[in-house]
MARDO-128931 format. One record per residue (C-alpha): residue number from 1; x, y, z. Coordinates in steps of 0.25 Angstrom, whole numbers, plus 5000, padded with zeros to 4 digits. Layout:
<seq->NUM X->X Y->Y Z->Z>;
...
***
This chain:
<seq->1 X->4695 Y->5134 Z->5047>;
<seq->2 X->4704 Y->5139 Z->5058>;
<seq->3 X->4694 Y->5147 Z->5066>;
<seq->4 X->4685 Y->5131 Z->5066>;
<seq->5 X->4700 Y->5125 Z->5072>;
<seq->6 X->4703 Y->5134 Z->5082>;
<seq->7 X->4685 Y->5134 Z->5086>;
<seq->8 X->4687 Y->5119 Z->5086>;
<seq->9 X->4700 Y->5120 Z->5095>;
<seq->10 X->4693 Y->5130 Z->5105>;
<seq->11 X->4691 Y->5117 Z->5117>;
<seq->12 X->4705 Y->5113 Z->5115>;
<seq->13 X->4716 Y->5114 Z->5125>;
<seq->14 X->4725 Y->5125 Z->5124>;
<seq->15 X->4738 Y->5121 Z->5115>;
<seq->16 X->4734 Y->5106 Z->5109>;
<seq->17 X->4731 Y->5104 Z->5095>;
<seq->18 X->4738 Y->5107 Z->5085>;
<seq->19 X->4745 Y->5120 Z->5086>;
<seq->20 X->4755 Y->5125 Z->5073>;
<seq->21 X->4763 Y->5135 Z->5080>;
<seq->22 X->4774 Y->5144 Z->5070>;
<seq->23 X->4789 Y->5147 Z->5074>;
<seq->24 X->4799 Y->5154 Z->5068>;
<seq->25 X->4815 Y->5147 Z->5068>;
<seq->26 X->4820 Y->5158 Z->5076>;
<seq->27 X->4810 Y->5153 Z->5089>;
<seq->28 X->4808 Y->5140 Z->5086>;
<seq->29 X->4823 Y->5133 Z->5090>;
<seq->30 X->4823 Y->5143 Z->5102>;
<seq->31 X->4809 Y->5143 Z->5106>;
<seq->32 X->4801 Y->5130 Z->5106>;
<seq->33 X->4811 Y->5117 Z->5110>;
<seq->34 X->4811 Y->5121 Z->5124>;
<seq->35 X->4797 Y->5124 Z->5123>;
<seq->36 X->4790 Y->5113 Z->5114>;
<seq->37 X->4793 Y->5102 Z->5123>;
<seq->38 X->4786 Y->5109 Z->5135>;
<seq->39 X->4774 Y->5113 Z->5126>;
<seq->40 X->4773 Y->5100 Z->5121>;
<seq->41 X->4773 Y->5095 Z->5135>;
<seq->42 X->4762 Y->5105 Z->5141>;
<seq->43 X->4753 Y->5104 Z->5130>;
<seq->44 X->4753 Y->5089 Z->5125>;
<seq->45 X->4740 Y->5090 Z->5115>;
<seq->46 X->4748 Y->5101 Z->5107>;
<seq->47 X->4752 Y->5098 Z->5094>;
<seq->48 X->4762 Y->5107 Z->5090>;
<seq->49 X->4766 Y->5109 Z->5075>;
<seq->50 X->4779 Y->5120 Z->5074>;
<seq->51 X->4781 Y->5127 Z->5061>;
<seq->52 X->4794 Y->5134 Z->5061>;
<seq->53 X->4797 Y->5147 Z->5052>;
<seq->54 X->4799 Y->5159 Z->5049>;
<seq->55 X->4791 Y->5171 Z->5054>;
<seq->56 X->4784 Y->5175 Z->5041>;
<seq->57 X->4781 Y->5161 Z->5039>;
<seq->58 X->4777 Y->5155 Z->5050>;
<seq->59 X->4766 Y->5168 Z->5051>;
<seq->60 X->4762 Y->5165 Z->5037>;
<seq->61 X->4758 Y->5150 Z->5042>;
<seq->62 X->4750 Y->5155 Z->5053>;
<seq->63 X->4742 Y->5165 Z->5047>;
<seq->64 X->4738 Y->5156 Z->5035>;
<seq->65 X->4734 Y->5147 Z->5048>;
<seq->66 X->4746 Y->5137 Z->5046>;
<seq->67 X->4751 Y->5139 Z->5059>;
<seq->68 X->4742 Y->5141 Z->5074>;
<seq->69 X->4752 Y->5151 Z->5080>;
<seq->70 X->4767 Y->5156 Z->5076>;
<seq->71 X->4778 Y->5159 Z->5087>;
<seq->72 X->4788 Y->5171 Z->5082>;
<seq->73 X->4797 Y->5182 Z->5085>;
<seq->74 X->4792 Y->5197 Z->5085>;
<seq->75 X->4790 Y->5207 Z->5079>;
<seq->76 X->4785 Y->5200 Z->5067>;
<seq->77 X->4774 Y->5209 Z->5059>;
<seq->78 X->4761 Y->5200 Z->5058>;
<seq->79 X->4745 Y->5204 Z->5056>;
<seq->80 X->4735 Y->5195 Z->5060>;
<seq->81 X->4740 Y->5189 Z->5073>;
<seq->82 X->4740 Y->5189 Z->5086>;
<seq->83 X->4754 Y->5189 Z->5094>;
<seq->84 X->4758 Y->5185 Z->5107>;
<seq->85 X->4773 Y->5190 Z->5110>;
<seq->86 X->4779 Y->5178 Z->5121>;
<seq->87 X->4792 Y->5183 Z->5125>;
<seq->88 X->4804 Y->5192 Z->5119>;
<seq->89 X->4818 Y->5185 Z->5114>;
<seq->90 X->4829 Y->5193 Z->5115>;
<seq->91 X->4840 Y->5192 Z->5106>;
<seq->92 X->4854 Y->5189 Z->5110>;
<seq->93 X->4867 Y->5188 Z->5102>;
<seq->94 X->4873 Y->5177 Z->5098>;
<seq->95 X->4886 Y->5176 Z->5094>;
<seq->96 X->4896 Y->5164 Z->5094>;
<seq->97 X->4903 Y->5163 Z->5107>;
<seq->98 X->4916 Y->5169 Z->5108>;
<seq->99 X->4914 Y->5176 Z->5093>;
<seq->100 X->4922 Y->5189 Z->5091>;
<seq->101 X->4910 Y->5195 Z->5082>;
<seq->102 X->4905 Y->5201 Z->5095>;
<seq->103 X->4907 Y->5204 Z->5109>;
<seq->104 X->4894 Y->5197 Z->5116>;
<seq->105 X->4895 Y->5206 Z->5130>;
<seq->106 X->4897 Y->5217 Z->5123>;
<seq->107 X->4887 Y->5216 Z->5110>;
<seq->108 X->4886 Y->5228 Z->5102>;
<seq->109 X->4880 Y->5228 Z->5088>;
<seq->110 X->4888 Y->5240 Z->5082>;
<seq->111 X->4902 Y->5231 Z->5085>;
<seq->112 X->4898 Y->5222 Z->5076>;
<seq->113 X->4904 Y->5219 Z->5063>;
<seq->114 X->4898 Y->5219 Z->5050>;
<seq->115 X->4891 Y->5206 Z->5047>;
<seq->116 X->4891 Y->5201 Z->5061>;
<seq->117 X->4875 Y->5197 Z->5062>;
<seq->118 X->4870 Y->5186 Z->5059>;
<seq->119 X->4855 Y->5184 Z->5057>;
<seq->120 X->4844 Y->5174 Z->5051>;
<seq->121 X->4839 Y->5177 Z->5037>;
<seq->122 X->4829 Y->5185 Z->5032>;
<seq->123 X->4815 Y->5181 Z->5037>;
<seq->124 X->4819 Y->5176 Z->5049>;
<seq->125 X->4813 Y->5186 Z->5062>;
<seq->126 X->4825 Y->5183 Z->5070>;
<seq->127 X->4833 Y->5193 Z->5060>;
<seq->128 X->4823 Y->5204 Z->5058>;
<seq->129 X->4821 Y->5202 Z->5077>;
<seq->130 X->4836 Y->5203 Z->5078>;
<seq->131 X->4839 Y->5215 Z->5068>;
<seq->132 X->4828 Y->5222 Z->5074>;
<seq->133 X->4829 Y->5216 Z->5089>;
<seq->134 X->4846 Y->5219 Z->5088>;
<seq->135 X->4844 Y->5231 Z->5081>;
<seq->136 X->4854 Y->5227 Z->5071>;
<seq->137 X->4852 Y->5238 Z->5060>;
<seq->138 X->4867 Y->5236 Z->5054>;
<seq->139 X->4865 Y->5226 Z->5044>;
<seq->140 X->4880 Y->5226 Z->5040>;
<seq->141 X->4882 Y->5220 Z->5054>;
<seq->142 X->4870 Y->5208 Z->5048>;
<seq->143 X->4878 Y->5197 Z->5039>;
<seq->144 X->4871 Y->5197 Z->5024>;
<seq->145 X->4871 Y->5180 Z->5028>;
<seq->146 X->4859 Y->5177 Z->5034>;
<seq->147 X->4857 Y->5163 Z->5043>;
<seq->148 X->4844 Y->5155 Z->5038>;
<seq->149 X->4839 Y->5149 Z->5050>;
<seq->150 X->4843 Y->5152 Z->5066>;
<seq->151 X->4852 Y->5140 Z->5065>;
<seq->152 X->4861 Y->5145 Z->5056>;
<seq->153 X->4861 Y->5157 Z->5063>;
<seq->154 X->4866 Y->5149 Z->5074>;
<seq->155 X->4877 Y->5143 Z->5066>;
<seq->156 X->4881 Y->5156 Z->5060>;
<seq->157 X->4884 Y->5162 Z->5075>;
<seq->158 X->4891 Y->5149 Z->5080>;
<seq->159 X->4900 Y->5150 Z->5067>;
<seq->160 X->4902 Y->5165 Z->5071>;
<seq->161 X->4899 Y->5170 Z->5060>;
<seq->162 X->4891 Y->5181 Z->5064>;
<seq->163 X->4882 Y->5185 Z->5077>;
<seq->164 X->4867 Y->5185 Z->5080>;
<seq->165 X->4856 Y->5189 Z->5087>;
<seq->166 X->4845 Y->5177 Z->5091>;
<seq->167 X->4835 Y->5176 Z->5102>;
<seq->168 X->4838 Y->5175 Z->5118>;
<seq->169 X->4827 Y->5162 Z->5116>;
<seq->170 X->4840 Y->5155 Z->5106>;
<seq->171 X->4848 Y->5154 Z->5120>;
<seq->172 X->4850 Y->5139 Z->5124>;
<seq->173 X->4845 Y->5135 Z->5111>;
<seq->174 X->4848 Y->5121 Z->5103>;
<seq->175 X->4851 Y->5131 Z->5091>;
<seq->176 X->4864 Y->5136 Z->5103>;
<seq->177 X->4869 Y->5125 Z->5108>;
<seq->178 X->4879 Y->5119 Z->5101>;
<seq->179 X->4884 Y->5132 Z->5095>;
<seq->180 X->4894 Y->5143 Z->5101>;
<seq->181 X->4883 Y->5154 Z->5100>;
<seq->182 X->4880 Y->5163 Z->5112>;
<seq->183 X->4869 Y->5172 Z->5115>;
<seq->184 X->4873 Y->5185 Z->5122>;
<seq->185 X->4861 Y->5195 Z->5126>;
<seq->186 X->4860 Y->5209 Z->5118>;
<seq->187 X->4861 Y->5222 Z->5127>;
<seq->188 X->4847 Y->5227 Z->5121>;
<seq->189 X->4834 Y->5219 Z->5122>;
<seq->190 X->4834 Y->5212 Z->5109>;
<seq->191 X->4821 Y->5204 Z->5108>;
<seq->192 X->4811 Y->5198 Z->5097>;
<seq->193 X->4798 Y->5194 Z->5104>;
<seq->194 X->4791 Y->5178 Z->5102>;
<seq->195 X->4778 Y->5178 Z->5099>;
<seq->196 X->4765 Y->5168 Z->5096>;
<seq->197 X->4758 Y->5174 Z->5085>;
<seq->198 X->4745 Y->5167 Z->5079>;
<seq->199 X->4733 Y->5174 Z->5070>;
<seq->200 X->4725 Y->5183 Z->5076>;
<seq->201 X->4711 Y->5178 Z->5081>;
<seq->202 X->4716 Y->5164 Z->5083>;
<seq->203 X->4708 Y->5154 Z->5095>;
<seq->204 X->4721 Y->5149 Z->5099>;
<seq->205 X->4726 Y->5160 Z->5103>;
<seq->206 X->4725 Y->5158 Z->5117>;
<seq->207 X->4732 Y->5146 Z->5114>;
<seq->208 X->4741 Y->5152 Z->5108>;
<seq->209 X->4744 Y->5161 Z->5118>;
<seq->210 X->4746 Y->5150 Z->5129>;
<seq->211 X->4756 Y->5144 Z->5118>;
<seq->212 X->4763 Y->5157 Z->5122>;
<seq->213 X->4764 Y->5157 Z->5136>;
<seq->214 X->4768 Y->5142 Z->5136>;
<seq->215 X->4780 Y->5146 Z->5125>;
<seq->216 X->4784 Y->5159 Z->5132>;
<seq->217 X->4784 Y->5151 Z->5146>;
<seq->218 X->4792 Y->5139 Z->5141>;
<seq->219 X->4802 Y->5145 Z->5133>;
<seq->220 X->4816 Y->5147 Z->5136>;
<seq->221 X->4822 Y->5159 Z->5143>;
<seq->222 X->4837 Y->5165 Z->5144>;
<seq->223 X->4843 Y->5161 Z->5157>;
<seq->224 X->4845 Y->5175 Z->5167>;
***
């Protein structure tokens, strides 16, 4: 049935129809305000349904044909898919300004103290990127309290309770701006890779592809 959609849809335009694009909460706040309004503008015949979730769900959803294409954050391990890698986010850390947990200028993970990490709970990418990405290997340093969404992360920091790691692409966010929270950038490249994914041997995928150009081209970017 889907192979007759996409044969049916072969004389369209590029990006109009309906297209059900996957996002995972750690992108999606960061990610697609500053670029929706510009996509909506250059391709007026789209009609774009959003599903926000986590990673092992919103990849469940497209390969039981749920969802046309899901945008991520790598490594992630998947079969039966064809990946285009858009950019790399490096992480920064964040910490409440003027905190006394740590020294921003002068970042060094074995001068912090025990419980000093903050990170999302288990499931979320963002934890298992920053762990891996940070090379945070002390768990003693990793609070046993774990925040549920990036939100609450957010909140934890501005509270001071703790410090954190998130991705460069959160800088000048909505999620930031009310809040005390500073990004400060780590001496060694950090980074998580975005991605499209969609299933393998799909006609879109040129399509597809374009949507990644258009994404990678609009999105916003750390000022020099």
């Amino acid at each position: 049935m889907e192979q007759l959609t996409d044969l049916a849809a072969d004389n369209r335009q590029p990006l109009t129809g309906d297209l059900r694009l996957g996002v995972i909460p750690t992108i999606a706040p960061f990610l697609l305000p500053p670029v929706l309004p510009k996509l909506r503008r250059a391709y007026k015949d789209l009609n774009l349904y959003l599903i926000e979730d986590q990673t092992s769900r919103v990849f469940e959803r497209l390969m039981d044909g749920e969802l046309d294409v899901v945008l991520l954050a790598l490594p992630w391990d998947m079969r039966g898919v064809e990946t285009l890698v858009l950019f790399e986010d490096e992480f920064c850390l964040a910490c409440r300004k003027g905190t006394t947990r740590v020294d921003p200028q002068s970042y060094r993970f074995d001068r912090l103290a025990a419980d000093s990490i903050l990170l999302l709970e288990d499931g979320h990418c963002l934890r298992d990127h920053a762990l891996a990405a940070c090379k945070i290997r002390n768990t003693q340093k990793v609070q046993p309290f774990a925040a549920s969404s990036i939100l609450t992360l957010i909140e934890m920091v501005d509270a001071d309770l703790g410090i954190t790691f998130l991705p460069e692409m959160a800088a000048g966010s909505a999620l930031l701006r009310n809040t005390q929270v500073r990004l400060h950038p780590l001496g060694e490249k950090s980074v998580r890779k975005i991605g499209l994914v969609w299933r393998k041997g799909s006609n879109r995928a040129e399509e597809f592809a374009l949507l990644g150009e258009f994404i990678n081209s609009n999105r916003p970017r750390a000022k020099p």
